[in-house]
C-alpha positions as CSV (number, residue, x, y, z in Angstrom):
1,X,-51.6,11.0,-130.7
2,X,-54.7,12.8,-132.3
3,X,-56.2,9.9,-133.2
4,X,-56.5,8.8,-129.5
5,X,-57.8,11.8,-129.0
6,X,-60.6,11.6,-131.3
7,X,-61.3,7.6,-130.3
8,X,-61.5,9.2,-126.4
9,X,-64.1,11.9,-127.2
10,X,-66.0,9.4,-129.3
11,X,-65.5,10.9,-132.8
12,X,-66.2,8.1,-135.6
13,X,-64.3,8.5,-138.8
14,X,-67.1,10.6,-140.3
15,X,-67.6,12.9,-137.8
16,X,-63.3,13.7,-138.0
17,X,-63.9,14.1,-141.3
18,X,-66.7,16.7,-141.3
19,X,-64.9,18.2,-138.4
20,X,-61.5,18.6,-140.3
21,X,-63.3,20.1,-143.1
22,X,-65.7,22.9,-141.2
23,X,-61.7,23.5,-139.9
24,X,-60.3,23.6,-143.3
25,X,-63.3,26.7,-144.5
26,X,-66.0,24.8,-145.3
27,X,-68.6,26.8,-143.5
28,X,-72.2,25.8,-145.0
29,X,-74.6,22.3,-144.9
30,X,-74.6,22.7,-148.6
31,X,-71.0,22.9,-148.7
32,X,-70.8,19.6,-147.3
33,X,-72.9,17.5,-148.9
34,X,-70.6,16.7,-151.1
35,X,-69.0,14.5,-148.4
36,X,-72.0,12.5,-146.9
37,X,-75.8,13.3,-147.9
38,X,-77.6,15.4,-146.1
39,X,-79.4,13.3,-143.5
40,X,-76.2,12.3,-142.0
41,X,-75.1,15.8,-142.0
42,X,-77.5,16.7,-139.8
43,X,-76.7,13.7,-137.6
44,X,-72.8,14.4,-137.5
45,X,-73.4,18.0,-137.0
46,X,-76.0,17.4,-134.3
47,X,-73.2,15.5,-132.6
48,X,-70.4,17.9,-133.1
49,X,-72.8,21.1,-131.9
50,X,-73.6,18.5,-128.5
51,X,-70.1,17.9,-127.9
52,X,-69.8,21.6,-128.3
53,X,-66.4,21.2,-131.1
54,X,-68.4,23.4,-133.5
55,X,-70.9,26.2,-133.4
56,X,-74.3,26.4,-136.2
57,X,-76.3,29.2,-137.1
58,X,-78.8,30.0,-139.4
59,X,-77.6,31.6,-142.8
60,X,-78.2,35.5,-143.0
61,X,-79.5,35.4,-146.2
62,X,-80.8,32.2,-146.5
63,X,-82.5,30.4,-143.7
64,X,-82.8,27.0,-144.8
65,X,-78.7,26.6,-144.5
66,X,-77.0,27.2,-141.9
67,X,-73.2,28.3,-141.1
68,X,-70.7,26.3,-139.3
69,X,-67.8,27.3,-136.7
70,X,-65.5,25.4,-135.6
71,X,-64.7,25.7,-132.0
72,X,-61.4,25.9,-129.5
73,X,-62.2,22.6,-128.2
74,X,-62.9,21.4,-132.1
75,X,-59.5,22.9,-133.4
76,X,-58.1,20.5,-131.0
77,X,-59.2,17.5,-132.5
78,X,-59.2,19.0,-136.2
């Protein structure tokens, strides 16, 4: 079942949910700050980039954002 998946890699409930939605589209911080603020972005997306299910990269037109991807290993859980 996916959600033994996600308890096995050590994704909370938060970090699924981020993680579902850089799946679903949502590419950009600002974009999801509407779920959590932004401090705890940064912490859920530091975790996600460390256990490599997404990429991040800075914003071509605007550095202070930055652009998320999810990865192979990330669709997996998604």
């Amino acid at each position: 079942m996916k959600y033994e998946k996600l308890i096995k890699a050590g994704i909370t409930v938060r970090d699924a949910l981020i993680l579902h939605r850089i799946a679903s589209g949502c590419e950009t911080n600002d974009s999801l700050i509407d779920e959590l603020t932004g401090p705890n972005i940064t912490r859920i997306t530091d975790k996600l980039v460390a256990k490599r299910l997404i990429t991040r990269r800075h914003h071509p037109s605007d550095r202070r954002r930055y652009v998320y991807t999810i990865t192979a290993k990330g669709k997996e859980l998604a």
